[in-house]
C-alpha positions in Angstrom: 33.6 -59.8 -67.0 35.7 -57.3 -64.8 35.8 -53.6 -66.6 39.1 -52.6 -68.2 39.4 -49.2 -67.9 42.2 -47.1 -70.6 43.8 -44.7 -68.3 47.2 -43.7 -70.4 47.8 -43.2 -73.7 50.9 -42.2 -75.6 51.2 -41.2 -79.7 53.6 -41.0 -82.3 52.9 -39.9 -85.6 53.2 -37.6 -88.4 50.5 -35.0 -87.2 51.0 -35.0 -83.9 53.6 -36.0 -81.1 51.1 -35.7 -78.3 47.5 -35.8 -77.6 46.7 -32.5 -77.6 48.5 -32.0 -81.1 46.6 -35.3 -82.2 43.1 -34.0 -80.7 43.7 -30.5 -82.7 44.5 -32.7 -86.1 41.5 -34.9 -85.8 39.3 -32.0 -85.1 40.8 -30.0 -88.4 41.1 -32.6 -90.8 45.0 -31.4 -91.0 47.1 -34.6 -93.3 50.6 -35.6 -92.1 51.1 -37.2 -95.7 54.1 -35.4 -98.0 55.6 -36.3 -101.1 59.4 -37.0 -101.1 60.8 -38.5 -104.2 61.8 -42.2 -103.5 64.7 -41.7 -105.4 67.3 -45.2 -106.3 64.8 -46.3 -109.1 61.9 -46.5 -106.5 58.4 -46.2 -108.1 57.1 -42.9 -107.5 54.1 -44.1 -105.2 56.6 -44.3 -102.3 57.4 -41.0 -102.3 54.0 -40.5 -100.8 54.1 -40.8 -96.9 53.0 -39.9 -93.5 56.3 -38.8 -92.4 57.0 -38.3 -88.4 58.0 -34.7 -88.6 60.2 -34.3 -85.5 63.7 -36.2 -84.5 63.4 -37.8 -81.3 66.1 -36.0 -79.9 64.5 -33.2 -80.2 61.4 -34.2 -78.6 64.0 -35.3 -75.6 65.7 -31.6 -75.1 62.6 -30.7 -74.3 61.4 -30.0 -70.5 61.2 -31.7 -67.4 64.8 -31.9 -67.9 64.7 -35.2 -65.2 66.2 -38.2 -64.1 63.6 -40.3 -66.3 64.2 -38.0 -69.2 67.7 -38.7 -69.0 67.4 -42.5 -68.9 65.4 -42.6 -72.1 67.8 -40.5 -73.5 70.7 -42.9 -73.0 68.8 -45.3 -73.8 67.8 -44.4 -77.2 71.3 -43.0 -77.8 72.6 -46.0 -80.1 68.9 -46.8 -81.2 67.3 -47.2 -84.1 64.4 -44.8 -85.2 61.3 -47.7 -84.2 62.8 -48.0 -81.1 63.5 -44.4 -80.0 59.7 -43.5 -81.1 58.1 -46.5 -79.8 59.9 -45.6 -76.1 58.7 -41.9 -76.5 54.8 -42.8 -77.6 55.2 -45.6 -74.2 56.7 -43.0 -71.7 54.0 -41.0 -72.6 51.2 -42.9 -71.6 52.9 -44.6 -68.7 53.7 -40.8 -67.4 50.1 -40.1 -68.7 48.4 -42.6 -66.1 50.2 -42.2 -63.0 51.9 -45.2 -62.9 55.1 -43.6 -61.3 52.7 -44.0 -58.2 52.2 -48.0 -58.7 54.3 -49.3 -55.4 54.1 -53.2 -57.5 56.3 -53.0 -60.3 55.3 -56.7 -60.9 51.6 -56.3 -61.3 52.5 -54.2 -64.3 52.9 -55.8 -67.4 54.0 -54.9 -70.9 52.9 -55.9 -74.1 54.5 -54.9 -77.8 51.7 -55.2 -80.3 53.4 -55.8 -83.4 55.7 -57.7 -85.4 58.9 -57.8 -87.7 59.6 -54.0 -86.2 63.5 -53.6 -87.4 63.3 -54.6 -91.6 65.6 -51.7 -92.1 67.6 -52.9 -89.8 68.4 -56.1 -91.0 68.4 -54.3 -94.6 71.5 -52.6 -93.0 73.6 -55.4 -91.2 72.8 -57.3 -94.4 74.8 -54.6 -96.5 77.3 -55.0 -94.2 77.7 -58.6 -94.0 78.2 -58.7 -98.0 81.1 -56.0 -97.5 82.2 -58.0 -94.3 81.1 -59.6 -91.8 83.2 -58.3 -89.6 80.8 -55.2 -89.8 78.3 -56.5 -88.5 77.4 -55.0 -85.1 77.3 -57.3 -82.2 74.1 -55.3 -80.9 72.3 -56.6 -83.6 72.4 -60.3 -82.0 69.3 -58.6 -79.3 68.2 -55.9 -81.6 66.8 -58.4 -84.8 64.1 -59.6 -82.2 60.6 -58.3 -81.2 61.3 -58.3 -78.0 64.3 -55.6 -78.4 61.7 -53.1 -77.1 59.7 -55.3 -74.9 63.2 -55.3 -73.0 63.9 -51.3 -73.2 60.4 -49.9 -72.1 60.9 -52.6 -68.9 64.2 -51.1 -68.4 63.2 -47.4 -68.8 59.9 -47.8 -66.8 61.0 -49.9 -64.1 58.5 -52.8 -65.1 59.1 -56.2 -64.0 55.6 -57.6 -64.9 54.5 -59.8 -67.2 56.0 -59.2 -71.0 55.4 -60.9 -74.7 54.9 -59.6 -77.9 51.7 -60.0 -79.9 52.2 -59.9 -83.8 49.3 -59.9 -86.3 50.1 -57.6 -89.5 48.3 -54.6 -89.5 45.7 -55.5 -86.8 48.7 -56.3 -84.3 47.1 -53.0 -82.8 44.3 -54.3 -81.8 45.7 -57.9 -81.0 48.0 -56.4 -78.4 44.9 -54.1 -77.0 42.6 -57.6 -76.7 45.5 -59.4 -75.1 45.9 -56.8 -72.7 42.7 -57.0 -72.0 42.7 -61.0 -71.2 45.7 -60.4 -69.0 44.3 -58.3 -66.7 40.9 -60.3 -66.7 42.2 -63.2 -66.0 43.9 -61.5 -63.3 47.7 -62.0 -64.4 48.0 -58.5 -64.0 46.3 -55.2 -62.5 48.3 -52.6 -65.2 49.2 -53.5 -69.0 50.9 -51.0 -70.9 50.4 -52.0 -74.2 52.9 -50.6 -77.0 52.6 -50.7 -81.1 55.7 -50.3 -82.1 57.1 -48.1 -85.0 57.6 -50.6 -88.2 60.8 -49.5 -90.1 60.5 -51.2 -93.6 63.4 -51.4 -96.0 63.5 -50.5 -99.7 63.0 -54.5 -100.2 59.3 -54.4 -98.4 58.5 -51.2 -100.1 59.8 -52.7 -103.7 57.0 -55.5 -102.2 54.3 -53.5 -101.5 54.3 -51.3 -104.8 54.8 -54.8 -106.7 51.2 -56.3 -105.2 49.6 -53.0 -106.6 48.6 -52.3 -102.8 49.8 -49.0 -102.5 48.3 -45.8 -104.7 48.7 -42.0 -104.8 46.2 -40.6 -107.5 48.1 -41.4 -110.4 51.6 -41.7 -108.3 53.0 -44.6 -110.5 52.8 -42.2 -113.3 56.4 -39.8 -113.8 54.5 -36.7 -114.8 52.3 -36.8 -111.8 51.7 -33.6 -109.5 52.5 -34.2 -106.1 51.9 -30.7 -105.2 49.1 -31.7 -103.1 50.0 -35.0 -101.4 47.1 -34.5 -98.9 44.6 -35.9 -101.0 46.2 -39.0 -101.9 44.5 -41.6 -100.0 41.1 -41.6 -100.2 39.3 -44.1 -98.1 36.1 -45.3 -98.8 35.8 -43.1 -102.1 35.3 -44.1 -105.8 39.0 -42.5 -106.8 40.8 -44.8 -103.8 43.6 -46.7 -105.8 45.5 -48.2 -102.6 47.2 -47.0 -99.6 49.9 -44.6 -98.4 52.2 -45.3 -95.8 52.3 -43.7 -93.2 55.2 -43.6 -89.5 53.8 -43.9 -86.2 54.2 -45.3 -82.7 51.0 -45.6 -80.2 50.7 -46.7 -76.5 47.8 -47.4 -74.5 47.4 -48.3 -70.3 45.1 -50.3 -69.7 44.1 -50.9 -65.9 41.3 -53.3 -63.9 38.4 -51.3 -63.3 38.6 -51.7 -59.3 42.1 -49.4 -59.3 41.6 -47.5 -62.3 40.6 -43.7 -60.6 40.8 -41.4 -63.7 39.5 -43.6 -66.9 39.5 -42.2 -70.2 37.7 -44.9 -71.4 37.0 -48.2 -70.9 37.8 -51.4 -73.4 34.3 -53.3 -73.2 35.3 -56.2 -75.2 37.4 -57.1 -78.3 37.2 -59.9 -80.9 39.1 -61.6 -83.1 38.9 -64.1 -86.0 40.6 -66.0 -88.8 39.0 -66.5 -92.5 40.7 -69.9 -93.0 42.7 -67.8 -95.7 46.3 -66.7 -95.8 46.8 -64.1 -98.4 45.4 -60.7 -98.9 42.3 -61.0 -99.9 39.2 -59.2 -97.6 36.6 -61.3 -96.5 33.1 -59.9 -95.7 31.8 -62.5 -94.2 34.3 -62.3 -91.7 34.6 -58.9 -90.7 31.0 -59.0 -90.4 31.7 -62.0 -87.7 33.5 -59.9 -85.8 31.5 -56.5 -85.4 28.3 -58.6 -84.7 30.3 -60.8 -82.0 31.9 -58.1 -80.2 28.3 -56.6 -79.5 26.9 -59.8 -78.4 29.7 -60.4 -76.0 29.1 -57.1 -74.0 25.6 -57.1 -74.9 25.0 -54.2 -76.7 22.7 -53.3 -80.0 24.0 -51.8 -83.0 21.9 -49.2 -82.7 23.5 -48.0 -79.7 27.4 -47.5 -81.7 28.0 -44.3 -82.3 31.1 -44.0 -84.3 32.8 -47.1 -86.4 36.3 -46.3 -86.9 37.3 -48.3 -89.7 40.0 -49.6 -90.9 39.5 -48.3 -94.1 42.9 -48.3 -95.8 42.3 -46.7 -99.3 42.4 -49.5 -101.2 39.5 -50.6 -103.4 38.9 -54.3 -102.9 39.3 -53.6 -99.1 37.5 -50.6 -98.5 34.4 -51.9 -100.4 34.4 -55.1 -98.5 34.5 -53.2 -95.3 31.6 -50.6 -96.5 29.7 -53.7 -97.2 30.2 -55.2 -93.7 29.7 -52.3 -92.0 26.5 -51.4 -93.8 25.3 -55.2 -93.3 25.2 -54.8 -89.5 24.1 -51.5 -89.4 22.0 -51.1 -92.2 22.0 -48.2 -94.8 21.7 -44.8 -93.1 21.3 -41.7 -95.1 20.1 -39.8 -91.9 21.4 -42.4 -89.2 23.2 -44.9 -87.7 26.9 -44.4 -86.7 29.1 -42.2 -88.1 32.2 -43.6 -90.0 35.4 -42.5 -90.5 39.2 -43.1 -91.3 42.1 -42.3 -89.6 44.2 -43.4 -92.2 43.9 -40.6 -94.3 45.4 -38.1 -91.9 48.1 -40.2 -91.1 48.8 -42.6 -93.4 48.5 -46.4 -93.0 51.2 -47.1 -90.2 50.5 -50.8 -90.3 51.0 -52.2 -86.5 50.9 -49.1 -85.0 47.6 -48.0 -87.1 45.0 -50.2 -84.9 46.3 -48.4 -81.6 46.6 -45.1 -83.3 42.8 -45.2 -84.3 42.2 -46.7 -80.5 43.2 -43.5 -79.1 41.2 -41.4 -81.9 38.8 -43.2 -80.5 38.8 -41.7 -76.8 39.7 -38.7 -77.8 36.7 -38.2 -80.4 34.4 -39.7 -77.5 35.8 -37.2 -75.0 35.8 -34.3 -77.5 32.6 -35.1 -78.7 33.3 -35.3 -82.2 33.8 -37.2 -85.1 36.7 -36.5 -87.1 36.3 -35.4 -90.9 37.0 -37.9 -93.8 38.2 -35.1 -96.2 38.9 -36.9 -99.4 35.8 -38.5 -99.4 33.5 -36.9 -101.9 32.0 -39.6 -103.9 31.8 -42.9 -101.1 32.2 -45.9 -103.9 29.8 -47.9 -101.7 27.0 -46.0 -100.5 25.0 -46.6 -97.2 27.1 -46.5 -94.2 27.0 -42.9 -92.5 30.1 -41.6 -93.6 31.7 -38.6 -91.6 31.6 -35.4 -94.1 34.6 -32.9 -94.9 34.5 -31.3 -91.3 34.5 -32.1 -88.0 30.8 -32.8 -86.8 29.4 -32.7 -83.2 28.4 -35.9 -81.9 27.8 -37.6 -78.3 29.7 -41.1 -78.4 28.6 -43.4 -75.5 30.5 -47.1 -77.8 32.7 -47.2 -80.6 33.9 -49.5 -82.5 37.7 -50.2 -84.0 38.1 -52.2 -86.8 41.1 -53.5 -87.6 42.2 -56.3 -90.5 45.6 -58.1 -91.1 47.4 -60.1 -94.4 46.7 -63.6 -93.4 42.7 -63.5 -92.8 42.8 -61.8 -89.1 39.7 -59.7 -88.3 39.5 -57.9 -84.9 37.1 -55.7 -83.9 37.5 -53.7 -80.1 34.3 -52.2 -78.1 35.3 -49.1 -76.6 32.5 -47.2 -74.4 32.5 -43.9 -72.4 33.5 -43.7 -68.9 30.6 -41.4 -68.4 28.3 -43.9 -69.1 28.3 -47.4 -67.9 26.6 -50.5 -68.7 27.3 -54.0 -68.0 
């Protein structure tokens, strides 16, 4: 298959609002995730959150002061916080890639990875619309659809490619990045900018969440709990994980044919994805398994050749062990080998769409840096085998890594990302 080659990337999210403030995160361990109390009756869990720590606006005073700078500015001026983020963590990587340069504008397409972004929107023009309908504000007719910031990145990039949306619950991430992928393979398009959008969720989807039992805090249901230290809260992988934390993000991610692509970060050597045949929560082994060992076979690669796993890993027992179990079934138990594995999610939270491209970009950077991030709340793994990254950052040469990614509704992805300093086909 032709190579597709990551040449932009753009990131959102409560530790960084950049790469370079990203890179410096990953490399310290440092957590995004604060305690705010829910208030309104809210159980105390939500308080917990990785919490996007500058306003967009403020991000926009900021130099070039630009033509481009002042189109996203009007642009966001009447937008809601998903789309305002979203179009910052997109411009980025666009700007990042070069693709000012691209004479085309319709061999670029755009892709929004993620579904159901606005939920606090429509909490909001719901409130109204019991008041009065009258309230109701006529933008929401465009802005209650997905494709609200499919249509604002065209406009405030100048792309006139193809554009969809790709939904999929928390592995819309890497849904977005395989569909990408296919796009420009199949030749529909040389450039595919690929954007997870923020996911806004009202008190009615949190109420939700904290009702299933999915989301934990070390004892954050109870009213007497400390939240003085709300950085080890979510514990992937380890025997005191009791579910996850939320976390605010955007991520964006260029991905170009290998023939035009001059400065690669990294290239995108395959992705999978697959159903279990089941629609509710539940993990299945059998089928995260599927897709790890078919995403090697496709590009034609051993396991013994991954150097990092980055996994989805979101804190919560039943998933986590299921993934620990998968991962250590195609790898084998490693005291002393084998990749290393790691979370993203406890830095930044679980940003549900967004959290698939996020740990994309962790990814390249890791594999640039040479590095694996630390996993710092894990101090007793709950499933033992896999080569878990310790407490610090460790040195490490990364030629493929793998991103794992799992939705609600059965869907299992899995993406191949290799070095651009070495290649094998």
């Amino acid at each position: 298959m032709p190579m597709v080659t990551i040449t932009g990337m753009g990131v959102q999210c409560a530790v960084a609002h950049d790469l370079d403030d990203l890179d410096r995160a990953l490399r310290g361990g440092r957590s995004g995730i604060t305690f705010e109390d829910p208030g309104l009756g809210l159980p105390r869990t939500l308080g917990f959150r990785g919490r996007l720590t500058r306003d967009p606006d403020s991000l926009l005073a900021e130099p070039p002061h630009d033509e481009r700078r002042d189109r996203l500015r009007a642009l966001t001026r009447r937008a809601g916080r998903s789309i305002r983020y979203s179009l910052l963590a997109a411009a980025q990587a666009y700007h990042h890639a070069g693709l000012d340069a691209v004479a085309d504008r319709r061999r670029i397409s755009v892709l929004v990875a993620g579904s159901n972004l606005s939920h606090q929107l429509t909490h909001a023009m719901s409130e109204k619309f019991r008041k009065d309908p009258a309230y109701v504000s006529p933008r929401y007719a465009h802005q209650m659809w997905d494709s609200d910031l499919l249509g604002v990145v065209s406009e405030a990039l100048s792309i006139r490619g193809e554009g969809m949306t790709v939904g999929g619950a928390s592995a819309g991430g890497n849904l977005g990045l395989i569909q990408g992928m296919r796009l420009i393979r199949s030749g529909a398009a040389d450039v595919c900018l690929v954007v997870a959008g923020m996911q806004e969720l009202s008190d009615v989807e949190l109420a939700a969440l904290a009702n299933l039992g999915a989301l934990g805090a070390l004892g954050g249901r109870s009213e007497d709990a400390d939240p003085a230290d709300p950085a080890a809260c979510c514990r992937p992988f380890d025997a005191r994980h009791d579910g996850f934390v939320l976390g605010e993000g955007a991520a964006a991610i260029v991905l170009e044919s290998g023939e035009r692509a001059t400065a690669p970060l990294a290239h995108l050597r395959e992705g999978v994805s697959a159903l279990d045949g089941h629609h509710l929560t539940q993990p299945s082994r059998e089928g995260e398994e599927f897709v790890m060992r078919e995403v090697l076979a496709r590009a034609g690669v051993a396991a013994g050749e991954i150097g990092l796993v980055s996994a989805h890993a979101t804190g919560t027992p039943l998933g986590d062990d299921t993934e620990a179990e998968a991962i250590r079934a195609v790898f084998g138990p490693a005291p002393a080998g084998g990749p290393w594995v790691n979370a993203t999610k406890s830095l930044l939270g679980h940003c549900l769409g967004p959290a698939a491209t996020l740990e994309a970009i962790a990814c390249v950077l890791q594999m640039r840096g040479g590095y694996v991030h630390p996993n710092p709340n894990l101090t007793h793994p709950a499933i033992p085998g896999p080569r878990y990254a310790p407490a610090r950052q460790t040195a490490a040469s990364i030629t493929y890594a793998l991103n794992n990614s799992f939705g609600f509704g059965g869907i299992n992805t899995s993406l191949l990302l290799q070095s651009p300093l070495t290649r094998k086909e």
